[in-house]
Residue, then its C-alpha position, 0 to 999 in steps of 0.5 A: x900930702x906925705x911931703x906935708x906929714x913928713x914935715x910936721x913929724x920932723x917939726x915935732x922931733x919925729x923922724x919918717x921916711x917913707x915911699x910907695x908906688x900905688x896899684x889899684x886893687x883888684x878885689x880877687x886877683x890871682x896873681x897878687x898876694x899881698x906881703x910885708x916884711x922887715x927886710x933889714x935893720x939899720x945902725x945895728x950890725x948884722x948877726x952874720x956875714x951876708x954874701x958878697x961881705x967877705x965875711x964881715x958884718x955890716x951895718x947899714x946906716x940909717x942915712x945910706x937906707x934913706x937915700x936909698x929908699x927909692x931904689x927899692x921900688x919896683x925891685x923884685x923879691x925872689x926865693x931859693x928852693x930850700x929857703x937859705x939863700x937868694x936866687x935873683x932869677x927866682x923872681x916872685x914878687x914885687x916891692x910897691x912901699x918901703x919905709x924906715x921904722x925907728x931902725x926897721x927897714x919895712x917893705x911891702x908889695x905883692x908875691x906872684x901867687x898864681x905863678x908860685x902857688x909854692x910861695x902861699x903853700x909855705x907860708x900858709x903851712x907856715x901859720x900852723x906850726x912856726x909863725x914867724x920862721x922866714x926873714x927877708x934879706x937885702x940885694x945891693x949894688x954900689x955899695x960903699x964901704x967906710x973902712x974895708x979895713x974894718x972888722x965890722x963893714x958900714x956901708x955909707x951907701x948902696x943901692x938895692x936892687x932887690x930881696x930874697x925871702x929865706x928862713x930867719x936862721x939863714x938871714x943875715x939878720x936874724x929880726x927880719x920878718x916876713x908873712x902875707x897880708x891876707x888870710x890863707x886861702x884854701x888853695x894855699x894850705x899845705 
């Protein structure tokens, strides 16, 4: 079926790019709190040098983030206490959809909320005084850079291996996006 509507958007001009692993819901699970996110931008520079850059900017083309969705299924989301980096042993979550959006790499799964009550105390305390602070940033391997020569890096190719939430600010791209997809509850609020 997606196949089918991949085709017909293609056949009218329009480009889609999409995959996802569905979970059966669980009215009520504990341990699943539902989350979406932008987790980069392609064609576009980065606003600052993400780590393992040596301090150059990227851009991840929008062919390399294509080829690439795959990989992202199944791939963790971890967080950094103080919310300015990447931790890959802090893993809080999981990434079950991935899709381009014009140049929006949309992901979305489920935190670990039973296990990091900390995650839905942040977001949820988040709602009341800064909606929209926290961002998402990329984790990749088998990257290939165009020009390493180059001032700005174009990566042609990687695969990812993961994502961290942060705070916006400490993104390397400054317009990704990260929130729940549920209502707090209760137990979340700060």
């Amino acid at each position: 079926m997606r196949e089918m509507e991949a085709r017909l958007c293609k056949s009218r001009g329009l480009a889609v790019a999409g995959m996802a692993v569905e979970f059966p819901e669980v009215n009520g699970h504990p341990n699943r709190l539902p989350f979406e996110g932008c987790l980069t931008l392609v064609d576009v520079p980065s606003d600052r040098a993400p780590s393992g850059a040596r301090g150059h900017r990227v851009v991840l083309t929008h062919a390399a983030a294509e080829a690439a969705l795959p990989s992202l299924l199944g791939m963790a989301v971890d967080y950094k206490a103080g919310w300015d980096g990447h931790d890959a042993r802090q893993k809080c979550g999981i990434i079950t959809s991935a899709n381009l959006d014009g140049q929006r790499l949309m992901v979305s799964g489920f935190l670990f909320a039973r296990d990091f009550p900390e995650l839905e105390r942040r977001m949820c305390g988040l709602k009341a005084s800064a909606d929209g602070e926290m961002g998402m940033s990329y984790e990749l391997a088998d990257a290939h850079v165009a020009d390493m020569k180059a001032q700005v890096w174009t990566l042609t190719r990687a695969t990812f291996t993961g994502a961290a939430i942060l705070l916006r600010e400490k993104a390397a791209y400054r317009n990704t996006s990260f929130k729940l997809r549920r209502r707090c509850s209760g137990r979340g609020a700060a």
